[in-house]
MARLO-976632 format. One line per 8 residues: number of its first residue (from 0); their letters; for each residue x, y, z of N, C-alpha, C. Coordinates in Angstrom, 3 decimals. Atoms other than C-alpha are relative to their C-alpha. Example, Ala and Ser with C-alpha at 12.3 -4.5 7.8 and 13.67 -1.06 7.14 Angstrom:
// residues 2
0> as> 0.890,-1.190,0.000,12.300,-4.500,7.800,0.900,1.200,0.000 ~ -0.820,-1.190,-0.060,13.670,-1.060,7.140,-0.770,1.090,0.730
// end
This chain:
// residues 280
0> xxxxxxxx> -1.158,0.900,-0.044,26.704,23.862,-12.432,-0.245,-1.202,-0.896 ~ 0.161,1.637,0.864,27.375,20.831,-14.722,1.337,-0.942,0.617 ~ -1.123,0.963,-0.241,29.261,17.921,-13.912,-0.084,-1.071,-1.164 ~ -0.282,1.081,1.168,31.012,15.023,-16.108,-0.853,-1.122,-0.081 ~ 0.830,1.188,-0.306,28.881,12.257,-16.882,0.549,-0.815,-1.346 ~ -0.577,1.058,1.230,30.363,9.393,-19.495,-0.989,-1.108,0.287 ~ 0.826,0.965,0.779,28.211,7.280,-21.265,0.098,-0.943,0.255 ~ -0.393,1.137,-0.337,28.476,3.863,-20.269,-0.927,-1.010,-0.813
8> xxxxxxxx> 1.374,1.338,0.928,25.270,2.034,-22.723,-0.283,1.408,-0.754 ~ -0.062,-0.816,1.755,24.500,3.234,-26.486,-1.316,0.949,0.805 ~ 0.983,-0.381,-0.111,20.927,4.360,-24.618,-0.252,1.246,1.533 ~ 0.489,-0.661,-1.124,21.195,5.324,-21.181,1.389,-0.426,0.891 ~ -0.842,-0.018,-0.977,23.650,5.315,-18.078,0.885,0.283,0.070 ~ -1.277,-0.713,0.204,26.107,7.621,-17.102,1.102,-0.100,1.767 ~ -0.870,-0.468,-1.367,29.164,7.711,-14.930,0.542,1.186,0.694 ~ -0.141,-2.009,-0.544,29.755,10.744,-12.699,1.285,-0.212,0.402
16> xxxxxxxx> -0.703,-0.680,-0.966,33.146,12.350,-11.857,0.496,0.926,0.918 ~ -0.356,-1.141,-1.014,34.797,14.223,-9.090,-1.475,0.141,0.880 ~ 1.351,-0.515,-0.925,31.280,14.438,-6.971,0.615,-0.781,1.519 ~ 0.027,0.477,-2.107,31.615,13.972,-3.004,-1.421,-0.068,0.252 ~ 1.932,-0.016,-0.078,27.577,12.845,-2.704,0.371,-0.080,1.941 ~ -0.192,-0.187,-1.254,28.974,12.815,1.244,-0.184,1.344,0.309 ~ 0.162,-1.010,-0.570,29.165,16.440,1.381,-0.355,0.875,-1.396 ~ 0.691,-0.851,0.988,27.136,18.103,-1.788,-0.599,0.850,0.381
24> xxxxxxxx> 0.498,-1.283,0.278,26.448,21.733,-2.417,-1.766,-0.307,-0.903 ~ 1.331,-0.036,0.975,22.895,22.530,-3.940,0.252,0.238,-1.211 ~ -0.668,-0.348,1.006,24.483,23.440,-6.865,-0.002,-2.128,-0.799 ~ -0.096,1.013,0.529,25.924,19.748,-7.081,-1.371,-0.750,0.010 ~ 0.801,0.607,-0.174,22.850,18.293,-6.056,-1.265,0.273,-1.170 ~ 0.709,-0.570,0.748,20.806,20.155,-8.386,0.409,-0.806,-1.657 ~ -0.906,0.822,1.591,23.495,18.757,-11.491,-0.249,-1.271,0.132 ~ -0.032,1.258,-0.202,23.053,15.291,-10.115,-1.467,-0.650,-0.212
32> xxxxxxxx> 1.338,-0.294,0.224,19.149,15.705,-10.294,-0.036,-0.183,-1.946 ~ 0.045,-0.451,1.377,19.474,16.860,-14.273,0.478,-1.326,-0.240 ~ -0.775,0.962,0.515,22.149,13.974,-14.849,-1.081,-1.655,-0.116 ~ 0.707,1.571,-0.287,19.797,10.892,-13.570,-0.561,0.452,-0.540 ~ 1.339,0.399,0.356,16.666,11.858,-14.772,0.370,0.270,-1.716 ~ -0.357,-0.067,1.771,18.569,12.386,-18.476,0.776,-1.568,-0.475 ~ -0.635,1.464,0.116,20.812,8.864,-17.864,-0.984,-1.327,0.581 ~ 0.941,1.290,-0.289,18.246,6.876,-15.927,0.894,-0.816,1.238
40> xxxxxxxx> -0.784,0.678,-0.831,20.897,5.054,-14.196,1.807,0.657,-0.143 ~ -1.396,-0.684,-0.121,24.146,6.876,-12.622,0.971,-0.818,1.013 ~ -0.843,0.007,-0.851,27.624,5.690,-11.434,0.937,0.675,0.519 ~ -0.654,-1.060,-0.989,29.608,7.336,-8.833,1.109,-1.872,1.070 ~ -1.049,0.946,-0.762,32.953,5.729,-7.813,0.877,0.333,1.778 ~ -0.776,-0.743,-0.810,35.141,5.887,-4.811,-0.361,1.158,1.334 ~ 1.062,-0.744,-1.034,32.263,7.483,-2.230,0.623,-0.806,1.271 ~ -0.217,0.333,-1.506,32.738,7.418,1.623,-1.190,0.356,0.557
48> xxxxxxxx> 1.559,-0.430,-0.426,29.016,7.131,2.972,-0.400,-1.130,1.376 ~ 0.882,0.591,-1.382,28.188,5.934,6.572,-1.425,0.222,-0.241 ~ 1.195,0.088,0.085,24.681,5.097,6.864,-0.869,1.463,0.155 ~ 1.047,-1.476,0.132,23.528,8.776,7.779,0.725,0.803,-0.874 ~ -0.225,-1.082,1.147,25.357,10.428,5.012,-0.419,-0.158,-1.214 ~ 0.704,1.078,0.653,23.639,7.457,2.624,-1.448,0.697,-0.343 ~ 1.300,-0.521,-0.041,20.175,8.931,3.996,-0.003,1.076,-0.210 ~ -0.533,-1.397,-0.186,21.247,12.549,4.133,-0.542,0.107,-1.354
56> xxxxxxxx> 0.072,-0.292,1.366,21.898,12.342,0.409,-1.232,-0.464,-0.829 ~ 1.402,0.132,0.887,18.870,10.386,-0.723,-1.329,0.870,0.275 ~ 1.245,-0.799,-0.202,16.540,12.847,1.066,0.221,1.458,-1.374 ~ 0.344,-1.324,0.732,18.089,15.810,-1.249,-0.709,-0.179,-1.325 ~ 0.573,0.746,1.171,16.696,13.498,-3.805,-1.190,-0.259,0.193 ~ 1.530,0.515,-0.406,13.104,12.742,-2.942,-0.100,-0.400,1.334 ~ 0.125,-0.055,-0.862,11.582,11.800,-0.109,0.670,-1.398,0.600 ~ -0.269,1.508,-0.672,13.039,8.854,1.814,-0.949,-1.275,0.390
64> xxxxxxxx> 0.783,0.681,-0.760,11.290,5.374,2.333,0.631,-0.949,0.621 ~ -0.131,1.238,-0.580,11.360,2.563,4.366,-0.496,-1.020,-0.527 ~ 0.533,0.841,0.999,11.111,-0.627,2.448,-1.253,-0.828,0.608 ~ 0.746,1.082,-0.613,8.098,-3.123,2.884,0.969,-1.148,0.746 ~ -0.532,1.206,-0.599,10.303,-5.924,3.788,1.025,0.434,0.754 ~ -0.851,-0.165,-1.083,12.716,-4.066,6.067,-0.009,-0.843,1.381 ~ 0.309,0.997,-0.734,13.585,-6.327,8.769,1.164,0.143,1.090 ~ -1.524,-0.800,-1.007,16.657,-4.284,10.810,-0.540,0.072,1.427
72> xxxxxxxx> 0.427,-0.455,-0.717,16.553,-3.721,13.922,0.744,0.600,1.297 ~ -0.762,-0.528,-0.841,19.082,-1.641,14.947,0.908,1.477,-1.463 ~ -0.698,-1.111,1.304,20.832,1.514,12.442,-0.854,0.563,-0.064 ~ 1.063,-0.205,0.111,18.700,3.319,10.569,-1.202,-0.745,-0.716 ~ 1.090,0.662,0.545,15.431,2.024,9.287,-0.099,0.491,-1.339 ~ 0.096,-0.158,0.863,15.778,3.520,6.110,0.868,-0.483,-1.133 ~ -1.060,0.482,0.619,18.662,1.982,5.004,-0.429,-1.897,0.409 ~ 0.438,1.551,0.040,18.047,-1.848,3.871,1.003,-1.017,-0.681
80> xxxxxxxx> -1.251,0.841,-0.172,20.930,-4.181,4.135,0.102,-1.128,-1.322 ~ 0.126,1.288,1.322,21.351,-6.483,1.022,1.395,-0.615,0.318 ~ -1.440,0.312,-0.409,24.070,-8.823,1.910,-0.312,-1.683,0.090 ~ -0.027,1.464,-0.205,24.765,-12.699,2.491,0.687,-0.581,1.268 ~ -1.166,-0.173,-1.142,27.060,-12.043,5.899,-1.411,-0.595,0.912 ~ 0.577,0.284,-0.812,25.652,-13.696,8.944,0.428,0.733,1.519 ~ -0.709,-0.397,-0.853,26.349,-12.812,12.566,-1.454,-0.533,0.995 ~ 0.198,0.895,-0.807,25.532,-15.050,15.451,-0.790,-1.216,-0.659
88> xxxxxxxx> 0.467,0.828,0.674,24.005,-17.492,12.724,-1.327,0.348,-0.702 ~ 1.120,-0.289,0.170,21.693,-15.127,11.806,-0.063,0.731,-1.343 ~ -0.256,-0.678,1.023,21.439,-13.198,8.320,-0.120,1.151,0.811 ~ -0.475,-1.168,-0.757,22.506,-9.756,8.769,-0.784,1.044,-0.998 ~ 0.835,-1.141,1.468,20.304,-8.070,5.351,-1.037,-1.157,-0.844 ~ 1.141,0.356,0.589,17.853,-9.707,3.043,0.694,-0.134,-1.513 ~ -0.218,-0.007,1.419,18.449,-11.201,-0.599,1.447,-1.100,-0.236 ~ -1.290,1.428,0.053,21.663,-13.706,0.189,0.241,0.187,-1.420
96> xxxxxxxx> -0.531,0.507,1.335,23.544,-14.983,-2.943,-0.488,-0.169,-1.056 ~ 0.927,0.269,0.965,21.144,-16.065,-5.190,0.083,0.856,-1.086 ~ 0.224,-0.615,1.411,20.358,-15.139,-8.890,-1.220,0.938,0.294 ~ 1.542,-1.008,0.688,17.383,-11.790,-9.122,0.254,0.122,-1.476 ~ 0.729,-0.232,1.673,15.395,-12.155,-11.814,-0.198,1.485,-0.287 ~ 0.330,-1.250,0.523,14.695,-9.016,-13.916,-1.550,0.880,0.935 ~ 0.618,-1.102,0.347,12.656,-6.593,-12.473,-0.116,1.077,1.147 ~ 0.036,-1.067,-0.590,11.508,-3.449,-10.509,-0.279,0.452,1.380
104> xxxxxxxx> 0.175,0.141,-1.571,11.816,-2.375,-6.946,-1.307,0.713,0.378 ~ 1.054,-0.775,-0.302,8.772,-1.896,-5.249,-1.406,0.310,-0.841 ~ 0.776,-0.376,1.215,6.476,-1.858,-8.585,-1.912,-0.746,1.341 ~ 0.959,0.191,-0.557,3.784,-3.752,-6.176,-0.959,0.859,0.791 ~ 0.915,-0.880,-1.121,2.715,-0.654,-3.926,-0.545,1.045,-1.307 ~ 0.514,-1.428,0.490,0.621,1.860,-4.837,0.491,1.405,-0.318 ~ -1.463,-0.764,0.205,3.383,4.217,-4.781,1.294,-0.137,-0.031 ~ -1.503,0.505,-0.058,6.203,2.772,-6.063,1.192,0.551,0.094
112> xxxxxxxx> -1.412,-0.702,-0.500,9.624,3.714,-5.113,0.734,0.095,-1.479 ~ -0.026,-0.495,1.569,10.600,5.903,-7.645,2.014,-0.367,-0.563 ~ -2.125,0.488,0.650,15.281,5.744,-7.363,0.152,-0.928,0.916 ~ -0.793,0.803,-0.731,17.045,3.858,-5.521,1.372,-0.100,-0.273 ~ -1.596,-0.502,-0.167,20.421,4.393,-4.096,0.781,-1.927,0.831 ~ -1.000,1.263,-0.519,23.074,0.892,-3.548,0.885,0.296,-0.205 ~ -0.979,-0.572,-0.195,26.117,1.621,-2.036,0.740,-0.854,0.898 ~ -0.734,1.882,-0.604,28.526,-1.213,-1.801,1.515,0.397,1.076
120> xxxxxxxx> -1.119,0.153,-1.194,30.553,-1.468,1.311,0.605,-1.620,-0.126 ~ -1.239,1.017,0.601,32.080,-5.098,0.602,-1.060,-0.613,-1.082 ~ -0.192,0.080,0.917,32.262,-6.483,-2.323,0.269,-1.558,-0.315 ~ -0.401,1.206,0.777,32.827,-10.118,-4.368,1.074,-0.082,-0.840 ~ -0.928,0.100,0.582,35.576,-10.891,-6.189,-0.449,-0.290,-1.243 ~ 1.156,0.817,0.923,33.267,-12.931,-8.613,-1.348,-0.194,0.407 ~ 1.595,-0.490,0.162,29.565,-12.306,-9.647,-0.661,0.700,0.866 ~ 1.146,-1.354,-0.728,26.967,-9.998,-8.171,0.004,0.786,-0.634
128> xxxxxxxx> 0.384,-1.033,1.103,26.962,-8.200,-11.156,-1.655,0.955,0.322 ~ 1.341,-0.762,-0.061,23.807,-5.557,-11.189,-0.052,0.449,-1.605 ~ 0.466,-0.111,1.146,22.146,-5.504,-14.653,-0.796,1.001,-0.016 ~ 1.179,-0.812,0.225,20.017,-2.617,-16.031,-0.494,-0.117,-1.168 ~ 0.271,-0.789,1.786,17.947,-2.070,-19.031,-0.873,1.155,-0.258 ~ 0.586,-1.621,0.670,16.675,1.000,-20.782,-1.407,0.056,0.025 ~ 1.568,0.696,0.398,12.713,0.062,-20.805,-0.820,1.590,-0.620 ~ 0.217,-1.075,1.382,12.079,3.950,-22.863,0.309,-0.734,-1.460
136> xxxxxxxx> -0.931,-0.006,1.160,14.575,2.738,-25.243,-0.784,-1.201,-0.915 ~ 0.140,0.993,0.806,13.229,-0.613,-25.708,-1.827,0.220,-0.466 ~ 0.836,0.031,0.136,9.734,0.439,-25.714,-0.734,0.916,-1.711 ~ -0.180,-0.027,1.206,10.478,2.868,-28.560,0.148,-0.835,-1.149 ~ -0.425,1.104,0.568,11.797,-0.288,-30.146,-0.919,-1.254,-0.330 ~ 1.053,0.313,0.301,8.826,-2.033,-30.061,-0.186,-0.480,-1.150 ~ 0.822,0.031,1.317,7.873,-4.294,-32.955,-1.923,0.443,0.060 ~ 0.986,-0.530,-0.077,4.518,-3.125,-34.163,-0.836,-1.474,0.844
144> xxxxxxxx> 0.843,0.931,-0.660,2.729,-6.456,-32.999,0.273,-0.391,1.380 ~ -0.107,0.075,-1.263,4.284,-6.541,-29.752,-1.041,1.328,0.641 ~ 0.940,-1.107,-0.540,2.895,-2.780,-28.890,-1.414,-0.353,-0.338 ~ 1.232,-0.374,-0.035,-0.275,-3.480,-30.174,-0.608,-1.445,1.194 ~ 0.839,1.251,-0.952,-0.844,-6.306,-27.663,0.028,0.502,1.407 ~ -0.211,-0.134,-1.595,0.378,-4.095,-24.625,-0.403,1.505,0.086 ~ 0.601,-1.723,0.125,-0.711,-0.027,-25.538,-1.578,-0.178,0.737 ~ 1.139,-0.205,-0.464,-3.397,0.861,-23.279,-0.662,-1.126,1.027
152> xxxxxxxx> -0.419,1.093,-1.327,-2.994,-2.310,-21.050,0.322,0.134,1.278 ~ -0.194,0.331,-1.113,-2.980,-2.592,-17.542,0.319,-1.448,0.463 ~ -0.226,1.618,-0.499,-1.168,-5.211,-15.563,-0.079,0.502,1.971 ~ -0.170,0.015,-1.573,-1.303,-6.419,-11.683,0.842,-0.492,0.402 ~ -1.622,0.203,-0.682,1.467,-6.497,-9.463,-0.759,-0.233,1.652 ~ 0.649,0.418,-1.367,1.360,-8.183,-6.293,1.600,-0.914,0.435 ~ -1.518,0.180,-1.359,4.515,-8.806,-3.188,-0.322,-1.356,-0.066 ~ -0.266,1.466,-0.101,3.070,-12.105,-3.052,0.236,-0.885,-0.807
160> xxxxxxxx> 0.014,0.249,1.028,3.401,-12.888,-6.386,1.505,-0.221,-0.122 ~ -1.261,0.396,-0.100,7.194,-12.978,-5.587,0.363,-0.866,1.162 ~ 0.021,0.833,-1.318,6.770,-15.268,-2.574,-0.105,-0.829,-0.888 ~ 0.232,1.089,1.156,5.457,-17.951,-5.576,0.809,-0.128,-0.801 ~ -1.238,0.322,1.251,8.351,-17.245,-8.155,0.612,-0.300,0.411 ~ -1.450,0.193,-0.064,11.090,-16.801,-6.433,0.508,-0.365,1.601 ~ -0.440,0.533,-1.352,10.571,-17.506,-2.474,0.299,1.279,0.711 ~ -0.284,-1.224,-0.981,11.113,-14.241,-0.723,-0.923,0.261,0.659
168> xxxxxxxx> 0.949,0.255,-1.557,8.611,-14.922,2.182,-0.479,1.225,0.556 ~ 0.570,-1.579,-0.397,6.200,-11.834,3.328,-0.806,-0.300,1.593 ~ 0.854,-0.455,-1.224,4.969,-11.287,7.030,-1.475,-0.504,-0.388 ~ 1.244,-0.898,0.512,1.112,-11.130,7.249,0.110,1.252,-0.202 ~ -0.134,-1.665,-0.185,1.583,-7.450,8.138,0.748,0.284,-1.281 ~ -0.389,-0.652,1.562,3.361,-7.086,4.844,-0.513,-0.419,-1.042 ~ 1.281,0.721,0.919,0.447,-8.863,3.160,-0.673,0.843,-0.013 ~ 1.261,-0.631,-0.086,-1.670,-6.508,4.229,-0.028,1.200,0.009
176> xxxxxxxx> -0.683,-1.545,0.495,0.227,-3.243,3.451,0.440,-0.256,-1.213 ~ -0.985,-0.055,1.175,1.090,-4.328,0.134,-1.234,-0.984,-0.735 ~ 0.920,0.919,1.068,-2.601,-5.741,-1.503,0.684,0.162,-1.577 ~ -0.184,0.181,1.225,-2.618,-6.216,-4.840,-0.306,1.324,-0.707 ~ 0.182,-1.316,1.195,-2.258,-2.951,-7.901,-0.185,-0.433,-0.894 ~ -0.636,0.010,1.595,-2.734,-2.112,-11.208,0.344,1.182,-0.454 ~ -0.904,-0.923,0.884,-0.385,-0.139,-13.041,0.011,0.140,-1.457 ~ -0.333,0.427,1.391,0.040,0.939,-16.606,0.611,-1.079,-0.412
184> xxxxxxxx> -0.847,0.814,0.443,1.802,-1.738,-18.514,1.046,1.055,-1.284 ~ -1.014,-1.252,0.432,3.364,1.326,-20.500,-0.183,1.476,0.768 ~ -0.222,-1.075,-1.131,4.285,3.977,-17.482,0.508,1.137,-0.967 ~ -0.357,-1.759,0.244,4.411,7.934,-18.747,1.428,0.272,1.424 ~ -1.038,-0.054,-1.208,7.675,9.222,-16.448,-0.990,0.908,0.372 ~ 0.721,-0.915,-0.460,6.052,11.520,-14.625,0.683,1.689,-0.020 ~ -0.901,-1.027,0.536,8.931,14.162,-14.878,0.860,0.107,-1.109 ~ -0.334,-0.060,1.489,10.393,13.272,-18.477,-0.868,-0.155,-0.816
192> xxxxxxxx> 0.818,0.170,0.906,7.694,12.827,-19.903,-0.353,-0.802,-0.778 ~ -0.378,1.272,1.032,8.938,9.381,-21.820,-0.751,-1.207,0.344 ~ 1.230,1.152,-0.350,6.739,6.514,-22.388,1.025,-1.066,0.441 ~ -1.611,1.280,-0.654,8.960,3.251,-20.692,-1.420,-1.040,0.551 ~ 0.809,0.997,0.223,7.466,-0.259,-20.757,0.147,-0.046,2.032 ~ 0.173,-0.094,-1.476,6.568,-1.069,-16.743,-0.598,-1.205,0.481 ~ 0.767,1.451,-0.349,6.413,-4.558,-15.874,1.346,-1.078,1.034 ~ -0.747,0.583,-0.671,8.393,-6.778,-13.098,-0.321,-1.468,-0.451
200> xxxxxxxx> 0.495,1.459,0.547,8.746,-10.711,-13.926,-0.009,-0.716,1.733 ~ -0.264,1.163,-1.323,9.120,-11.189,-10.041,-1.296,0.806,0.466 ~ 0.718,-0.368,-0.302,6.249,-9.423,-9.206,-1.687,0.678,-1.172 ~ 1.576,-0.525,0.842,3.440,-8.558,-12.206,-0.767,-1.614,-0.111 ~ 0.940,1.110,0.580,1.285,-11.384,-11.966,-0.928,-0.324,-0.561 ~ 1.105,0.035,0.963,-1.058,-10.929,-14.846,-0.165,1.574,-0.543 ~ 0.427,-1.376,1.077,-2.158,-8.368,-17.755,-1.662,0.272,0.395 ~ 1.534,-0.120,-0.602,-5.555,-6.906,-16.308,-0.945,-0.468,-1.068
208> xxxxxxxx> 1.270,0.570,0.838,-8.499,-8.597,-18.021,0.895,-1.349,-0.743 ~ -0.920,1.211,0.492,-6.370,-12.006,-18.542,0.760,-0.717,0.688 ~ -0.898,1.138,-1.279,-4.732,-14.869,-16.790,0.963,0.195,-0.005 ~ -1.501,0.131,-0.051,-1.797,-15.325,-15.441,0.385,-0.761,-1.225 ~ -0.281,0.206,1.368,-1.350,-18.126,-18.257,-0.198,0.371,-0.890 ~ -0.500,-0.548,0.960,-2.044,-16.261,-20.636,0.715,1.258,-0.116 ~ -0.955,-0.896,0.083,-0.153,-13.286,-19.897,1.515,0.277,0.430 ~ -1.441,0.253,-0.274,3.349,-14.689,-18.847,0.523,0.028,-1.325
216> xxxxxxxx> -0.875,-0.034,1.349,3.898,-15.508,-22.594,0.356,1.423,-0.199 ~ -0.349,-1.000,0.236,3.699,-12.131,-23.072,0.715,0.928,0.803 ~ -0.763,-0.463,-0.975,5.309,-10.735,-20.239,1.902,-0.566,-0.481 ~ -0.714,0.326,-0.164,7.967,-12.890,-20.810,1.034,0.318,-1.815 ~ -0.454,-0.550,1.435,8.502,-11.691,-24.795,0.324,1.557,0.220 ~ -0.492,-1.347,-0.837,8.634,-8.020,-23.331,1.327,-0.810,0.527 ~ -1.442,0.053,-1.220,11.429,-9.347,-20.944,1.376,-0.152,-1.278 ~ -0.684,0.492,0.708,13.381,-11.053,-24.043,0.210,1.463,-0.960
224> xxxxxxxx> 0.522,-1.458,0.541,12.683,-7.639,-26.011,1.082,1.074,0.930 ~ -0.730,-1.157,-1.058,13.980,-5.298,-23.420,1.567,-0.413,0.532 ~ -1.602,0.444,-0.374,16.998,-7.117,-22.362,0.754,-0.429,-0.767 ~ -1.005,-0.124,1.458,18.867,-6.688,-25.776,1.075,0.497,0.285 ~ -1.319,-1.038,-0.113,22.551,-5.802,-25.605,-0.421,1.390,0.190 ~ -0.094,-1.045,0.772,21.655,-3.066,-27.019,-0.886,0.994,0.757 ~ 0.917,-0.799,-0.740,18.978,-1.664,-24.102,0.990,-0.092,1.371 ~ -0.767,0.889,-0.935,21.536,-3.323,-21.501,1.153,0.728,0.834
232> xxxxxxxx> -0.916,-0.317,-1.400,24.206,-2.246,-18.758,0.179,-0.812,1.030 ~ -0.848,0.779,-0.988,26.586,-4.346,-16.480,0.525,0.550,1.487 ~ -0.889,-0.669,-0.461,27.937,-3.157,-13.910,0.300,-0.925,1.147 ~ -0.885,0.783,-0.849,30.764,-4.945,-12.028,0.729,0.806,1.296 ~ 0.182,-1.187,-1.174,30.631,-3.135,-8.336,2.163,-0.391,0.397 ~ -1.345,-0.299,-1.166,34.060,-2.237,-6.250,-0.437,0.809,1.212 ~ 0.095,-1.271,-1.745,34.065,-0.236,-2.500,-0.625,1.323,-0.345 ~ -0.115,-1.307,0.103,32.945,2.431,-2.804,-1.198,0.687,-0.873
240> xxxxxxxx> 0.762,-0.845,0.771,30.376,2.615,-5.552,-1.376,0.102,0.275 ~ 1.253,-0.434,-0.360,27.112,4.269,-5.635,-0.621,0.000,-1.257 ~ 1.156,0.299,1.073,24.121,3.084,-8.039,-1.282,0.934,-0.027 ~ 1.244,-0.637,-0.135,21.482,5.597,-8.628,-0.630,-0.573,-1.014 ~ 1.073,0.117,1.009,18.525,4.444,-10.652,-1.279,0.451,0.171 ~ 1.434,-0.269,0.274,15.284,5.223,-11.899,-0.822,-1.190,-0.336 ~ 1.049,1.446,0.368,12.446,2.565,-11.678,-1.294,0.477,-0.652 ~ 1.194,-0.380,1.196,9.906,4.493,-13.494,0.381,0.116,-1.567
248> xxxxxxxx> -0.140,-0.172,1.251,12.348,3.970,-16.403,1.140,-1.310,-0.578 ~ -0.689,1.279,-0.093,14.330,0.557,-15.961,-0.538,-1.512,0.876 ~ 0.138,1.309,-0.811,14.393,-2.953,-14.521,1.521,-0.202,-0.103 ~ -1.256,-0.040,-0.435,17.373,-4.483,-12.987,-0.365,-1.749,-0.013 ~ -0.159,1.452,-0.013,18.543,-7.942,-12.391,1.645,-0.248,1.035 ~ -1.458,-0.044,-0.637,21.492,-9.509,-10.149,0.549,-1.242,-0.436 ~ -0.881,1.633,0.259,24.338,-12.479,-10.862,-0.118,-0.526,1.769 ~ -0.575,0.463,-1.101,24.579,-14.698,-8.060,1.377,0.052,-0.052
256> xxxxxxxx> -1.343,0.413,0.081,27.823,-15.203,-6.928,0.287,-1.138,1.553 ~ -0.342,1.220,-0.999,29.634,-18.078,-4.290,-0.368,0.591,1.157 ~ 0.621,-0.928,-1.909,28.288,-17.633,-0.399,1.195,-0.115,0.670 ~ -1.130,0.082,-0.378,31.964,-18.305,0.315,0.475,1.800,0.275 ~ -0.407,-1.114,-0.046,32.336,-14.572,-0.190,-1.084,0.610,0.399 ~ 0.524,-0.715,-0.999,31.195,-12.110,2.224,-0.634,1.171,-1.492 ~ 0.455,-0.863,0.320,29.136,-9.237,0.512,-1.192,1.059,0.526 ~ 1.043,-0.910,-0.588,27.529,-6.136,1.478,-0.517,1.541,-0.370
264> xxxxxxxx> 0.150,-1.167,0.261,25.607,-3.330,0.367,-1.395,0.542,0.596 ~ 1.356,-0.871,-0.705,23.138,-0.462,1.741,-0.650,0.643,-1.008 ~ 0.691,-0.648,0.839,20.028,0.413,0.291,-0.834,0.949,0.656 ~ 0.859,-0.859,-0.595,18.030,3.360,0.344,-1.151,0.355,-1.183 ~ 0.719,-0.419,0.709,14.977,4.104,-1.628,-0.483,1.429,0.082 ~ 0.850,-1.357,0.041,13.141,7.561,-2.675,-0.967,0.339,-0.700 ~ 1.177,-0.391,1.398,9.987,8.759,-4.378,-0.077,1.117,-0.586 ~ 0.902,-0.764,0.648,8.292,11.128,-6.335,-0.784,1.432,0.477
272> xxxxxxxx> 1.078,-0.770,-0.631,6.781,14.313,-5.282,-1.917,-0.636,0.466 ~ 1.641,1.513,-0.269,3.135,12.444,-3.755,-0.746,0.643,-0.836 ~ 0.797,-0.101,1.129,1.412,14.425,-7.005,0.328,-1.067,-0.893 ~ -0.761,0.823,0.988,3.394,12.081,-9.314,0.313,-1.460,0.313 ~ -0.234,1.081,-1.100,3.616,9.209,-6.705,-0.587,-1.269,-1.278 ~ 0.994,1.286,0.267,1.034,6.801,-8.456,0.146,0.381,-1.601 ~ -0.641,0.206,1.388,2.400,5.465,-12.076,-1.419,0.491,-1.362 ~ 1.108,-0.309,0.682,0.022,6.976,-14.991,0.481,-0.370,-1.942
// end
């Protein structure tokens, strides 16, 4: 089976039509498989997904996780609330209004969470944009003196390392399930085969064998690098839609928008077969 997929960026991300990801055949599921891991990042409009048809569908996709910072405690546990809604004065999901900086979900564990599925049940009128970029595309792109400062490089990624940038506060217990890695700083996919640059700015805190000061400059010339029009994707959500991406082959980013407006979406992450689990 093939299904439609339209181009949406010169490099990568496609939009899917006609799919019901609520009630998919193996057939579709199988086409939807081919489509991401060739677009990287897929949209799907106009979906009707209660929380167990959400999970349902990300299991035919890899295995399901539960995030480190899940903090629910009532639905399912696999599904992780991103939202700014309160209820009895209490936040109701994780991540409020605010501006996210560029980068990758999960890149801190040892087995990072390979897609990730967001699937917006309300919505903003204005900002909350979700940014992607191509990080194959741009890594191809590469001037020569940038690659030769990052080929064969390892960097470390560390959860708490986003407690210091940007304030997103960790348990102990999620201190201590989430030490510190190192990862390539240019990730092989593990099932395309494509080399893709692999670095979070909210979470890599240093190029292995080198300080943090001195390896933000460069971190931060990668970031300027990779987030070129031209590696780039917008996407301005409505009801209904469903974000698949690949983090072994992008970074993402969000707009804030006003806390006047209610917003809400469910996340679900998935990995890797556990041969392919750990980034090489």
């Amino acid at each position: 089976m093939t299904i439609a997929v339209r181009r949406l960026a010169p490099s990568f991300c496609g939009e899917v039509c006609g799919v019901d990801l609520a009630r998919p055949d193996d057939e579709t599921v199988g086409a939807v498989k081919a489509a991401w891991l060739a677009h990287k990042v897929l949209v799907f409009h106009d979906q009707l997904l209660d929380e167990d048809a959400l999970v349902a569908f990300a299991g035919r996709l890899g295995e399901v996780e539960v995030h480190l910072r899940q903090t629910r405690t009532s639905g399912r546990r696999e599904v992780l609330l991103v939202s700014n809604k309160k209820e009895n004065g209490e936040p109701v999901g994780r991540l409020g209004n605010q501006e996210l900086n560029w980068h990758m979900d999960q890149i801190f564990m040892a087995e990072p969470t390979a897609g990730t599925l967001l699937y917006a049940v309300e919505v903003t009128p204005e900002g909350g944009d979700t940014w992607f970029c191509d990080l194959g595309a741009a890594y191809e792109a590469l001037p020569p003196g940038l690659r030769d400062k990052i080929d064969g490089r390892r960097a470390v990624h560390s959860a708490a390392t986003a407690d210091r940038r940007v304030g997103i506060q960790l348990t102990e217990a999620q201190r201590a399930h989430a030490p510190e890695v190192v990862h390539p700083l240019v990730r092989t996919h593990p099932l395309a085969g494509e080399k893709a640059l692999y670095f979070s700015l909210n979470h890599t805190a240093r190029i292995d064998g080198m300080s943090e000061e001195e390896s933000l400059p460069i971190l931060e010339e990668l970031r300027r690098h990779a987030t070129q029009p031209q590696f780039v994707y917008a996407h301005h959500w409505r009801v209904g839609d469903l974000v698949l991406w690949d983090n072994a082959a992008t970074m993402h980013r969000r707009d804030p928008f006003p806390d006047h407006f209610a917003r809400l979406m469910r996340r679900v992450g998935v990995n890797f077969p556990h041969d392919l689990r750990v980034p090489f």
